[in-house]
C-alpha positions in Angstrom: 72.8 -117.5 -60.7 69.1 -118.0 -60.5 66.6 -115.3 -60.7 63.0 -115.2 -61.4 60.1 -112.1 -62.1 56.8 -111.3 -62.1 56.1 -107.6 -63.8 53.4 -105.8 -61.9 52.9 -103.8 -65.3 52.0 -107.3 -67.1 48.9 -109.3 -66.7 49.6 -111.7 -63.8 50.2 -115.4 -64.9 47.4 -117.3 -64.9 49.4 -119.8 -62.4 52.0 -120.2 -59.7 54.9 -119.5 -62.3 56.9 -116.3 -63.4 56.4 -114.4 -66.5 60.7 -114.8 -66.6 63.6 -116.6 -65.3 67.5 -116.6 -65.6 69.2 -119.2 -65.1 73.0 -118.6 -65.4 73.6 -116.8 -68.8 70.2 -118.0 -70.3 66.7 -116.5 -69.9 63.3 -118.2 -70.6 60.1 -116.3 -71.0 56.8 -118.0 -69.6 54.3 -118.6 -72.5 53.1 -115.1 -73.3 49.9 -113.6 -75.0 48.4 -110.3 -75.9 46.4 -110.1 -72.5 46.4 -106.9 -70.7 47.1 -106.2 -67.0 43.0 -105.8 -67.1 42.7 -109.2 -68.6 41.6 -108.1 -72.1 43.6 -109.0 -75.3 45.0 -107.0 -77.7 43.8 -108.3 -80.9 40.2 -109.1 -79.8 37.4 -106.7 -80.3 33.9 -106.6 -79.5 31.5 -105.7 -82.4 28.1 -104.1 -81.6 26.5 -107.2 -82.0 28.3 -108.9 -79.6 30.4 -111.0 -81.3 34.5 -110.7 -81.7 37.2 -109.7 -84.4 40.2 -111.6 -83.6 43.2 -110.4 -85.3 46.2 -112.5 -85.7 48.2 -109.8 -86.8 47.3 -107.2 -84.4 47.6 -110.6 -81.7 51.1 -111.3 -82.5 52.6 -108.0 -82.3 51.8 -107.8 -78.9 52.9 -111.0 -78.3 55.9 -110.1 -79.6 56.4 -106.4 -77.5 55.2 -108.1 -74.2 58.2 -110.7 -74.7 60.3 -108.0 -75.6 59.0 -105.9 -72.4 59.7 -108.8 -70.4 63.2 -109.4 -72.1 64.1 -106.0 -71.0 63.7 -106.8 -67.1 66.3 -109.4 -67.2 68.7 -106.5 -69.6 68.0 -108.1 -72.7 66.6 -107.8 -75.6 64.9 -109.5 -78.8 68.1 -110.2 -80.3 69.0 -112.2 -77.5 66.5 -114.9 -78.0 67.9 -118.1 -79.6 64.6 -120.5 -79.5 61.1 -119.4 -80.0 58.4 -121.7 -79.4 54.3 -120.7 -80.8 51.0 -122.2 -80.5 48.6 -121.3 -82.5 44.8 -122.3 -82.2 44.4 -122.6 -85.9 47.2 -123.0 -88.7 45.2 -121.1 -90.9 46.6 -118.2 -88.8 50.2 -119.0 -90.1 50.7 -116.5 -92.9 49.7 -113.6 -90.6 51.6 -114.5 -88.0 54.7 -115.3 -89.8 54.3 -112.1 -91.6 54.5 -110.0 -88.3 56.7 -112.5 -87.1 59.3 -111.3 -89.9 58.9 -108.0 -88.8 61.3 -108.5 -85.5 63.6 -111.7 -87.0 65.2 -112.6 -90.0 67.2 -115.5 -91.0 69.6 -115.0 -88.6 66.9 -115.1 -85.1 66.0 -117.6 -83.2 65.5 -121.1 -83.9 61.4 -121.5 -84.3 58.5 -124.3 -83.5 55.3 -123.3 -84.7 52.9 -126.0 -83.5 48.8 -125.6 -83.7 47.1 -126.6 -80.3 43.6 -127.3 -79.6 43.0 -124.0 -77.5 44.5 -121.0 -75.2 43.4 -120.3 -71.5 40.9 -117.7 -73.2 38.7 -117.8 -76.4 39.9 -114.9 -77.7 43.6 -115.4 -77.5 44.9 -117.1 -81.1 48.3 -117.1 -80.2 51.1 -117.9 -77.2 55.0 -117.6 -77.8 57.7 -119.0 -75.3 61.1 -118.1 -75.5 65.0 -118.8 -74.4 67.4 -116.1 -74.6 71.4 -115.7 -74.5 72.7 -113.3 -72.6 75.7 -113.4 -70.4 76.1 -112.0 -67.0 77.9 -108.8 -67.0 81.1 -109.6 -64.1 81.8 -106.5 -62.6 
């Protein structure tokens, strides 16, 4: 069984993909980032002067709840995921990410690839997270 989705309450892929398809029991989630349905990011704030406050923290979070959102369309859940996959613009963002990160999984989550890339599809995005999940089809 093959399905795929694109949520109308996410922001719409930036490309002719879905933000997540099943194949048979497993699930993979299209790269995700803290941008709105409005095309903001969570995690990016605009300062009087005009310059930004990007917060890793606050960045992976959402991250984090928008795959979990996502998750939840297909009936599963964060503790389905087996193999998470991030990108982060700059390494030095690793310790707040992996401290949020630690918030959702422990030892026992998914198997993780933390790789630092050159840059997002925005300026103000630090961070992107793909992930496969487990989750067998209910037989009726």
């Amino acid at each position: 069984m093959k399905s795929s989705k694109t949520l109308s309450e996410n922001a719409k892929p930036l490309g002719n993909y879905p933000h997540i398809k099943r194949a048979g029991d497993f699930i993979f989630v299209s790269g995700t980032s803290s941008r709105r349905k409005d095309d903001s990011h969570v995690g990016a704030d605009l300062k009087e002067d005009g310059s930004w406050v990007l917060d890793i923290q606050t960045q992976t979070r959402a991250v984090i709840l928008n795959i979990q959102s996502l998750l939840k369309s297909m009936d599963a859940d964060l503790s389905d995921v087996i193999d998470i996959t991030t990108f982060l613009v700059s390494m030095d963002d690793f310790k707040g990410y992996n401290k949020v990160y630690g918030e959702f999984f422990d030892q026992e989550g998914p198997a993780r690839t933390t790789v630092a890339v050159h840059q997002l599809p925005h300026p103000n995005l630090l961070i992107e997270i793909k992930a496969i999940a487990y989750k067998a089809i209910e037989s009726n």
